[in-house]
C-alpha positions, 0 to 999 in steps of 0.5 A: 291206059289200062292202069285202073280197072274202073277206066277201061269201059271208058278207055275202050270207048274213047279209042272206038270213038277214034276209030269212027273219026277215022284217027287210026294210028293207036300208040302203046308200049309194054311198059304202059300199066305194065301191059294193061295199056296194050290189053286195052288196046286189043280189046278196042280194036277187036274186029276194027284190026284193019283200021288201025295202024298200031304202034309199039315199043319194046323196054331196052331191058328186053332189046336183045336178040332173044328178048326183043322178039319174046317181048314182042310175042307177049304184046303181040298176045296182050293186043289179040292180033297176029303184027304190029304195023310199027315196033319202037326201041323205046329208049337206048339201053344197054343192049348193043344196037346190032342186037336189037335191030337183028331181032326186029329183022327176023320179026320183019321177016316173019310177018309180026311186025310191018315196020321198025323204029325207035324213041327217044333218040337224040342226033347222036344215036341216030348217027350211030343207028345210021351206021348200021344196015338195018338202022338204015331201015328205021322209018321214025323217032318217036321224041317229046316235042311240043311249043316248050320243048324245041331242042329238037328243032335246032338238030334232030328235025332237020337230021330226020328230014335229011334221012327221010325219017318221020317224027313222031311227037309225044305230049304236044301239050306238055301234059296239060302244062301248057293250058294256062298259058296267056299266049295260048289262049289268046291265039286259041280265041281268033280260032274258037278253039281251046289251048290244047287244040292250038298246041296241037295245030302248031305241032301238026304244022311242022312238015314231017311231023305227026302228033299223039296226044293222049286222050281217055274219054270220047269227048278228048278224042272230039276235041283233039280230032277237031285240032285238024280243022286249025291252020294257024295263020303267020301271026298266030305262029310269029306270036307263039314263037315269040312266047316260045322261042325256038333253040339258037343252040343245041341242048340235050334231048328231053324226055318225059 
């Protein structure tokens, strides 16, 4: 969001709707159109702040000590709200960990963010993230998974479930890759549902996981709120593990 001025009515109006189905967490980052996407967020949510769970993410380049709290202060601005309730690493940089964690401490402590993560981490900088104290204090991984992106199924799930670590799913339906898919379609029709939605049910089904698919209008707001309503049965999942089969082997983290 907030790349084209001639979207952001209809942006904004998608992200209200969301708000009236009740679906408050709202994912941004600075890097989205360059600090539109979090504009458009605070003007959406400009007198609903205490119905959002609101989530951002820090480029690397800004993740040192200094940086990361300047870089927050700039979100925290573009969004008109005085925290953050979740402030990502967005991806590892060059910037010690240590330094990143500090900033996000002392933003903790000063009330501009509630929480502290990261993304796009794979099982090896989580284990170095573990090894630091306030690592400790991270509460999600935000990582690209969906039916045609398992890898994190073989190490990373299982590690964040050990570690009490929630997941956070970006692109459940491959950016619309998936769609055409005759699988798909086949378990979306028992369910007089569409694709997407059924892409969306199968992430939500695994335990510790939640989903954020993109939406842009009202409509695609409706119909992703409406994946809620699925609960795939043991042959729609043993048919989609059959058409997406799950790694017998660790591969490396994807990332979109």
């Amino acid at each position: 969001m907030g790349e084209r001025r001639s979207d952001r009515t209809t942006e904004i109006e998608a992200l209200r709707r969301g708000l009236d189905l009740g679906v408050g967490l709202i994912d941004t980052a600075e890097m989205y159109g360059n600090g539109g996407a979090e504009e458009v967020v605070g003007e959406a949510i400009a007198g609903r702040r205490d119905e959002v769970f609101l989530v951002s993410k820090v480029f690397p380049h800004n993740a040192s000590r200094r940086g990361a709290v300047e870089a927050c202060e700039r979100s925290l601005r573009r969004l008109n709200t005085d925290h953050i309730d979740l402030y990502l690493l967005h991806w590892r940089g060059g910037t010690p960990l240590a330094e990143t964690l500090e900033a996000f401490e002392q933003l903790r402590a000063d009330g501009r963010i509630g929480r502290f993560g990261v993304s796009n981490f794979d099982p090896d900088d989580m284990r170095e993230l573990w090894e630091h104290e306030l690592g400790r204090e991270s509460v999600t991984d935000q990582v690209l998974y969906n039916l045609t992106r398992r890898g994190v199924e073989y190490d990373l799930l299982p590690w964040c479930g050990e570690h009490g670590l929630a997941v956070m799913a970006y692109s459940p339906i491959e950016q619309g890759r998936l769609l055409g898919d005759s699988v798909l379609k086949q378990v979306a029709q028992r369910h007089s549902a569409t694709p997407a939605q059924v892409a969306i049910a199968w992430v939500l089904a695994t335990e510790g996981v939640c989903a954020i698919p993109k939406a842009a209008t009202a409509e695609h707001v409706e119909q992703n709120h409406a994946a809620l309503e699925i609960r795939l049965s043991d042959e729609d999942l043993a048919d989609l593990d059959a058409r997406f089969p799950a790694p017998g082997r660790a591969v490396p983290l994807e990332i979109l």
